[in-house]
C-alpha positions in Angstrom: 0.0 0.0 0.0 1.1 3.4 -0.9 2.4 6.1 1.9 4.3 9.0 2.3 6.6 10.7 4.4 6.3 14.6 5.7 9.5 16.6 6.7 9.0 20.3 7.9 6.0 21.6 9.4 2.8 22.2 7.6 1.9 23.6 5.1 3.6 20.9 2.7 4.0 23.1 -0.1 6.8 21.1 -2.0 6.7 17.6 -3.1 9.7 14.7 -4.2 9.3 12.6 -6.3 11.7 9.5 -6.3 13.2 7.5 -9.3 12.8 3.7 -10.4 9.9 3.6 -11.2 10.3 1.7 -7.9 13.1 3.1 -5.8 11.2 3.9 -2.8 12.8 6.6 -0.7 15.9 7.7 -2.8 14.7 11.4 -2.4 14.8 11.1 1.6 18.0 13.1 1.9 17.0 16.1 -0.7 13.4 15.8 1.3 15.6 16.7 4.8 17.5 19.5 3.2 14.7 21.2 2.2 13.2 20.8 5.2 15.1 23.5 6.9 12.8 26.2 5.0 9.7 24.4 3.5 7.3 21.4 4.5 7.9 18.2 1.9 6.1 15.7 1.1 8.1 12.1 0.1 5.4 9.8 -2.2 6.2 6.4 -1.9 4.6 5.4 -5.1 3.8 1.7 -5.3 1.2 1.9 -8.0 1.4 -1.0 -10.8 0.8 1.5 -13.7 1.1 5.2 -14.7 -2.2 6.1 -14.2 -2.3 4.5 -11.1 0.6 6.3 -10.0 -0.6 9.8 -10.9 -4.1 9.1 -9.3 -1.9 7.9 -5.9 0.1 11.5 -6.2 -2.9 13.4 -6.4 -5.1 11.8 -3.4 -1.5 12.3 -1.5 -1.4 15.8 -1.8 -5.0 16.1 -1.5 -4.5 14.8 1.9 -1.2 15.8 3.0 -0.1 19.3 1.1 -1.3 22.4 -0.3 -1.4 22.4 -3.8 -0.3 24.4 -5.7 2.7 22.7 -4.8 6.4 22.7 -6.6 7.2 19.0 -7.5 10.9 18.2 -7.8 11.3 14.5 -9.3 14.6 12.7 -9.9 14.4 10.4 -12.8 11.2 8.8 -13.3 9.7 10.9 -10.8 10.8 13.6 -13.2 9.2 11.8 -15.9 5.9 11.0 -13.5 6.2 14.8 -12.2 5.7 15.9 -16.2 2.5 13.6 -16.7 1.6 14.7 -13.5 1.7 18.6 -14.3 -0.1 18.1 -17.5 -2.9 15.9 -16.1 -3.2 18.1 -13.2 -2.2 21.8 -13.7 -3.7 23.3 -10.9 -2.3 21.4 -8.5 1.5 21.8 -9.7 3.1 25.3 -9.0 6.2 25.0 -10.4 8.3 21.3 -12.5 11.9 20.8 -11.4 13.2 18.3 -13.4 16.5 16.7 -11.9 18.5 13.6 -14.1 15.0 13.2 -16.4 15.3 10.2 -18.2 14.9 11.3 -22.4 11.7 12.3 -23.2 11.9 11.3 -26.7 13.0 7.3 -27.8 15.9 8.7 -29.8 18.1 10.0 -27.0 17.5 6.7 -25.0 19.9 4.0 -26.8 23.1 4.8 -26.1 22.3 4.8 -21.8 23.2 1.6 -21.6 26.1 1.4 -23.8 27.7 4.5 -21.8 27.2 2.6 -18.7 28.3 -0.2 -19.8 31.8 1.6 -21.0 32.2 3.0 -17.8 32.5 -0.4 -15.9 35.4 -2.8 -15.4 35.2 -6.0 -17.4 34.5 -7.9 -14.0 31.7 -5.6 -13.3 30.2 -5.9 -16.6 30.5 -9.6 -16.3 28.5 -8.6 -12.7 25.8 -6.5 -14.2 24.9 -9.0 -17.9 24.7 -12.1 -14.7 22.3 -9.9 -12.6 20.3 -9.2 -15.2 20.2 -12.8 -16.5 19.3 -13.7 -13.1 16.0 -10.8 -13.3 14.9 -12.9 -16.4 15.2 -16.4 -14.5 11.8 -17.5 -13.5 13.8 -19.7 -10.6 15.1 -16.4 -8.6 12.8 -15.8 -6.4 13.7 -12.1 -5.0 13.4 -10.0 -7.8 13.4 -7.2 -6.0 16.7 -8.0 -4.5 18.2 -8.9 -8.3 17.0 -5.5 -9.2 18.5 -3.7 -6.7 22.0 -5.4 -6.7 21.8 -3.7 -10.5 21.0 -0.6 -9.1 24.0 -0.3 -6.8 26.2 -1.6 -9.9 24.9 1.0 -12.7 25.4 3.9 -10.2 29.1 3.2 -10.1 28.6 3.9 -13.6 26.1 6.7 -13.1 28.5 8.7 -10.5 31.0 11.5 -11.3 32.6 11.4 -8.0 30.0 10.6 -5.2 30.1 10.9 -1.7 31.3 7.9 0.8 27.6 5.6 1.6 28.4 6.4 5.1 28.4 10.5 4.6 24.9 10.6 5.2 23.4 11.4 1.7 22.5 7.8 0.1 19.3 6.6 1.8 18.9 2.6 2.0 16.2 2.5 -0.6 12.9 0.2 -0.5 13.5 -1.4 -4.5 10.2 -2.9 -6.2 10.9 -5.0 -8.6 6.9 -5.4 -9.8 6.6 -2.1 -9.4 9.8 -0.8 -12.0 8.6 -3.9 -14.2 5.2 -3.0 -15.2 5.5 0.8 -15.0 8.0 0.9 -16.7 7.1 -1.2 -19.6 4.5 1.2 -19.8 6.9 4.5 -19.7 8.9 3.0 -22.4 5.7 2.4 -24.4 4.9 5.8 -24.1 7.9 7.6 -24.9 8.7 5.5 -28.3 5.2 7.1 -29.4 5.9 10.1 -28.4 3.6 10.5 -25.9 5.9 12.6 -23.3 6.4 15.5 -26.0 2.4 15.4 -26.1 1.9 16.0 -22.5 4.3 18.3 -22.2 2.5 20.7 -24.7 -0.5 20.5 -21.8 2.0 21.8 -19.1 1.2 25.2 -17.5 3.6 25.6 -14.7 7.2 27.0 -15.3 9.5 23.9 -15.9 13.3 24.0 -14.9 15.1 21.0 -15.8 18.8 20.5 -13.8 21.3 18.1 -15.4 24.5 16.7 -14.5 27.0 16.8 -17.4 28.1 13.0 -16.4 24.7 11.4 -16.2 24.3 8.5 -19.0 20.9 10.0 -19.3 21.8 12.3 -22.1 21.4 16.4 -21.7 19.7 16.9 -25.3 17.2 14.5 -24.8 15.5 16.9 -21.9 16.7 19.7 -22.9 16.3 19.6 -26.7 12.6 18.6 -26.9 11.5 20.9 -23.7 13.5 24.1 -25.2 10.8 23.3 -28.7 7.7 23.0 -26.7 7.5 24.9 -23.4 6.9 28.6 -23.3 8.8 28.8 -19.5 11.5 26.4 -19.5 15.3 26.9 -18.2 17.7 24.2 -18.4 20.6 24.2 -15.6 23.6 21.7 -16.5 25.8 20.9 -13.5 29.7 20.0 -14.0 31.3 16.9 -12.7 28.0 15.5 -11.5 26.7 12.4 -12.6 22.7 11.3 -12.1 22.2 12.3 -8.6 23.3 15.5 -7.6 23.2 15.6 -3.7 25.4 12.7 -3.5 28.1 14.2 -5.6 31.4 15.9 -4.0 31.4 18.6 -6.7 28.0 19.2 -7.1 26.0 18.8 -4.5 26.8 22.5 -2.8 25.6 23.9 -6.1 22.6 21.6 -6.5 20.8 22.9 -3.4 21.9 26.6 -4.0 19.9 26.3 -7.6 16.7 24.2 -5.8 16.5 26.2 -3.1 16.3 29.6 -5.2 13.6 27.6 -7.2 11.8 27.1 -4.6 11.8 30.8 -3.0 11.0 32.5 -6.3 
């Protein structure tokens, strides 16, 4: 069953939105920085579909915030932020986009071959066994299989991250269902273009931030938002891979641009 988590005090005027589709709690740490000056609200989305997952945002911040509200999503929740703001527009203030996955199918097919060139031959022997083993009907924990990939591709997806122990990696709740069927439907979606559709629906201004290491490419936010929003700004950070506030050189940088999102 779906919850959230509330940092701040009321009212919970900004939401996070975490990645996967799956990765349950991976926004914890940006949720208790910003908690210094606003109330957040952390989803923990465990819906088996994209609608369902929209539909379980919106009855959260019916109950919990106080829409408008600015959503900041990392990854999918980036992606699930955009559908989100164009289903919804009265209920989203303001889009931050941070490490989007591409919005259009032609920026997405070299992702896995950067990742993959990034890795040691041992690890890439690692990662092609894990993800055998996600395909093998006798492995029982799936959700176990998928996260073991997880930690592996962000040694890829990392410029120069902080030590796990420094406090800004959160142990994440992985959902293996979950990232399978939602994102079988994302992928459908974007190969017929259907995220450049919704996005001609948003309202809200849209800022997209973008670490210039991230094996999600740049151009395949930035490109296709630039055509079709009327408020857009795109923010690259240097020497930061996917998630900012866990890189060394970034991080500092990271919250200075959020934070001065969120106040204006």
């Amino acid at each position: 069953m779906s919850s959230s988590r509330t940092y701040g005090r009321a009212p919970f005027a900004v939401a996070v939105l975490h990645g996967g589709p799956g990765a349950l709690g991976s926004m914890a740490a940006v949720a208790r920085t910003l908690a210094a000056e606003w109330g957040v609200l952390e989803p923990l989305q465990d819906a088996l579909s994209i609608g369902a997952q929209v539909e379980e945002l919106r009855a959260m911040l019916d109950q919990h915030a106080d829409p408008p509200v600015t959503v900041v999503g990392s990854s999918w929740g980036a992606m699930l932020g955009l559908i989100f703001a164009a289903q919804h527009p009265a209920l989203v203030r303001k889009l931050i986009l941070v490490g989007s996955g591409p919005l259009d199918a032609r920026y997405a097919a070299g992702i896995s071959e950067t990742r993959l060139g990034r890795l040691s031959d041992d690890e890439r022997g690692r990662l092609n066994a894990l993800a055998a083993a996600l395909d093998d009907p006798a492995v029982a924990d799936k959700s176990a299989t998928l996260a073991a990939i997880g930690a592996l591709s962000a040694r890829a997806d990392t410029y120069d991250p902080f030590p796990s122990d420094a406090g800004e990696t959160e142990e994440t709740d992985v959902r293996y269902e979950v990232f399978q069927r939602v994102w079988a439907e994302a992928e459908a979606l974007r190969a017929r273009g259907g995220f450049l559709e919704l996005a001609r629906r948003v309202e809200c201004p849209v800022v997209a931030i973008h670490g210039d290491y991230d094996p999600h490419p740049a151009a395949g936010v930035r490109d296709p938002l630039a055509a079709i929003l009327p408020d857009f700004r795109f923010i690259p950070l240097e020497r930061c891979g996917h998630e900012p506030w866990i890189e060394r050189h970034a991080r500092d940088a990271f919250y200075r641009i959020l934070q001065a999102e969120l106040r204006a």
